[in-house]
N, C-alpha and C positions, 0 to 999 in steps of 0.2 A: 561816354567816358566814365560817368560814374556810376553808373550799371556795371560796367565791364572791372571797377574797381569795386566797386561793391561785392562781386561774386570773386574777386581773387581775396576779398578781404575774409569774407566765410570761410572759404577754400583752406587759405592760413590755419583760420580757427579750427577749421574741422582735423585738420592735420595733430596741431598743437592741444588738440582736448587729451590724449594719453598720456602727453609729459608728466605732469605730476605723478599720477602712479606710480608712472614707468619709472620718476627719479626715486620717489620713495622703495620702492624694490631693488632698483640700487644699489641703494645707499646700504638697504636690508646686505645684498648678497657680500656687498664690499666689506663688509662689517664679521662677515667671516672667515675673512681674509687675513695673514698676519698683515700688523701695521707697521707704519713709522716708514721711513727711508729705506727702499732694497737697495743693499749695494751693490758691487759692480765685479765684485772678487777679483778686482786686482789694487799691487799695492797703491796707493795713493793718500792726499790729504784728507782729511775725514777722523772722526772720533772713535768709532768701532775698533775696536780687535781684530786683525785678521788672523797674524799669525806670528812665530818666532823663527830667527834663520840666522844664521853663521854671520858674526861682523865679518864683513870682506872689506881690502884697503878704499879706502876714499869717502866711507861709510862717516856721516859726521857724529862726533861723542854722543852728540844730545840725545841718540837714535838708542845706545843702547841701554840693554836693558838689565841692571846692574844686580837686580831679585833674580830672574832668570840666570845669568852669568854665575853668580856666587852659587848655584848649585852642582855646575861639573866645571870642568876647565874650559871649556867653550866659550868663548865670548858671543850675545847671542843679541843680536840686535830685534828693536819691537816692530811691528810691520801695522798701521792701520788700512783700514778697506776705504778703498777710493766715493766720493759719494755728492761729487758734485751734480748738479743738477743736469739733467738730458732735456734733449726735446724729445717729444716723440707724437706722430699725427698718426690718426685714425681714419678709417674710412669704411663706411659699413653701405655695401650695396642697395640701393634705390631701386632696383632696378623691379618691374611686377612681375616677373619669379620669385623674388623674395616675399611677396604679400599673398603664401600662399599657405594652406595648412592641409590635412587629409583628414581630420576631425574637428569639430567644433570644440573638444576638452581638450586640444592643444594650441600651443601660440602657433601666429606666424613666424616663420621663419624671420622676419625685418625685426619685429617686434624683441624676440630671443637675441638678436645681433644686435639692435641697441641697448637691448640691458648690458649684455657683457661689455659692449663698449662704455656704455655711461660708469657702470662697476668698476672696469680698470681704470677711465679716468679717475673716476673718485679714489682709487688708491694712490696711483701717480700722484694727483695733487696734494693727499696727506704727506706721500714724499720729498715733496719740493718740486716736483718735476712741472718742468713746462709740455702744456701740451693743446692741439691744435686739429681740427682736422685736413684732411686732403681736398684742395679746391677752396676750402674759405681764403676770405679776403682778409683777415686776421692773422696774425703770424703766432706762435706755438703760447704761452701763458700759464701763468701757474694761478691760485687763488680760489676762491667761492666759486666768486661770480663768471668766474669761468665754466666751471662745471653748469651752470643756471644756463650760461651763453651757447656752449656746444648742447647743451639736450635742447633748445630750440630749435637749434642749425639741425641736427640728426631728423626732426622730427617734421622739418620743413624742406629736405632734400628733394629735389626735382624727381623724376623717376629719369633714369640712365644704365642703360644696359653694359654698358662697358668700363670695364678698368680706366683708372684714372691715368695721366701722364706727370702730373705736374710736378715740376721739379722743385727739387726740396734742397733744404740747407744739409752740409754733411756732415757724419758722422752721428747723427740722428736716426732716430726708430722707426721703423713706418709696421703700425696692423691693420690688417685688412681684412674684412668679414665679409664672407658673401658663400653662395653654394658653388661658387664654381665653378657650373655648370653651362662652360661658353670652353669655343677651342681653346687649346693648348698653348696655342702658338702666341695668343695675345698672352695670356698668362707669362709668359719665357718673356716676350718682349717688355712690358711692365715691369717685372723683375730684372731685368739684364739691366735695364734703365735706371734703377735707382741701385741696384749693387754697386756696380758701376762709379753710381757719384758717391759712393761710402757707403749709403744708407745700410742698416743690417735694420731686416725684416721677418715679420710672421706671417703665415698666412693661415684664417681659420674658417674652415670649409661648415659650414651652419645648413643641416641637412633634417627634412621632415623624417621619420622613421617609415614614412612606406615610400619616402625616395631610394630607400637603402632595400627595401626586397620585395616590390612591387605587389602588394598582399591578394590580389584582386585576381577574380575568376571570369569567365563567361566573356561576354561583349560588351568592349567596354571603346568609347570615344574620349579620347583625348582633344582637348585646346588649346592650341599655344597662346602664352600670355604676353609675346612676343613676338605677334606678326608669324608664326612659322604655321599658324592653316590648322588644320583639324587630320587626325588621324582613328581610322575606327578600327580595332583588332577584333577579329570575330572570338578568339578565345586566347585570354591575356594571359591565361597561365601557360600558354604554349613558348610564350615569347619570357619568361619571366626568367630560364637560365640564362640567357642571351641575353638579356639586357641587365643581371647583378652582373655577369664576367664585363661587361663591358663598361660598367661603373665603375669598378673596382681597378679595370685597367688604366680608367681617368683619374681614378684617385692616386694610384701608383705615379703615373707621367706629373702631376701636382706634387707630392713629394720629392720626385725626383728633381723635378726645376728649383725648387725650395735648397735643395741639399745640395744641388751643383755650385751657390750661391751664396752657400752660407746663410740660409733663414732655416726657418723652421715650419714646420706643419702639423697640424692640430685638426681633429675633426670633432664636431660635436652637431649630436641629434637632439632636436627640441625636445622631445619625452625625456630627457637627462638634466638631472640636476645643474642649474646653472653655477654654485659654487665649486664644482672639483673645474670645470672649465676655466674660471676665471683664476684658479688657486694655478694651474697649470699655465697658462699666459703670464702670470708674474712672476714665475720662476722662470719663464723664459725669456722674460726682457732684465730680470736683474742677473741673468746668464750663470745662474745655478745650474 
């Protein structure tokens, strides 16, 4: 017994040795992010400025806006941006496809999906936002020590090949980071499930750059990192139109499911800077 906990205790450690960097780059990428609270563009209680609009009956005095009015005959009421605090839970695939890279001067792909995810939390929470990931026993949270708490959980994730199920509270965010790269059909099922309960979601498809156009010549053996066996192409550039059209037609059917839904979808390649990614995810959950 304490052999077998001894070796889960290393195991932990070895997992959890990248966190600090990985929060410190972070924090780097978040930091070139705009700050403060994204709002929600619509009207609601909140401090912001959204916008000005015609007093209509029932509209109470307090509302209007008397600077505004005293310049035509309009009477124009003030409108601020809604800005209460959301949940929103994350979930970045475990799964070992994601621990994978096609050069040593690139991240993994897991590696790249936890920055951006630690990134966006660290804005959320400058936000106020509560937030949480998918599966923890912890429910959504705003604060420091939160951000501290999810980069351990991220970084001590079991490895799991499949989309999660678990059901969430509604009218909350769910993002999701992983390649993809599993049928369709779970994908639609995960998403139908959580549209369903309210949830409005992203999905961001985290992809190495020679998964996008197979760069490779000659004979070349493939391994699945998932139980799927060995495959050996005697010449991989034969196969190389045929397999971008039929990437490209996965990526298609993934936007598609995203959009029938009401989410959104986003693709990014580890060779790309990780701040235009992250700047694009937070204009998509403050639904600019």
């Amino acid at each position: 017994m304490r052999e077998a906990a001894a070796v889960l205790h290393h195991h932990a450690e070895a997992l959890a040795a990248p966190l600090p960097p990985l929060l410190v780059e972070a924090e780097q990428v978040a930091a070139t992010v705009v700050q403060g609270i994204h709002g929600r563009r619509r009207t609601g209680p909140g401090d912001s400025f959204w916008q000005f609009r015609r007093y209509q009956p029932g509209d109470p005095a307090t509302a209007i806006d008397w600077r505004q009015s005293a310049k035509s005959d309009p009477i124009y009421v003030r409108e601020t941006e809604w800005a209460a605090a959301q949940s929103v839970w994350l979930w970045v695939d475990p799964s070992p496809s994601m621990r994978w890279r096609s050069r040593p001067e690139l991240t993994e792909k897991h590696r790249r999906a936890s920055l951006l995810a630690l990134a966006l939390i660290s804005l959320l929470l400058r936000g106020g936002e509560r937030v949480g990931l998918v599966g923890d026993s912890m429910p959504p949270a705003s604060g420091r020590a939160t951000l501290l708490r999810l980069a351990a959980a991220l970084g001590t994730a079991a490895p799991n090949g499949r989309l999660p199920m678990d059901p969430l509270a509604r009218h909350g965010h769910a993002v999701l980071f992983s390649d993809f790269l599993m049928p369709l059909p779970e994908v639609d099922a995960a998403v139908r499930r959580w549209a369903q309960a309210g949830i409005r979601g992203h999905l961001v498809q985290v992809l190495d750059p020679a998964e996008e156009s197979l760069p490779y010549d000659g004979r070349l053996r493939f391994f699945g990192l998932e139980g799927e066996g060995e495959l050996l192409l005697p010449r991989a550039e034969a196969v190389r139109d045929a397999y971008v059209e039929r990437l490209l037609a996965h990526r298609a059917g993934l936007a598609a499911i995203a959009r029938a839904f009401d989410w959104t979808f986003s693709l990014h390649h580890t060779d790309e800077p990780a701040g235009a990614a992250l700047l694009g995810l937070h204009a998509a959950l403050a639904g600019r």
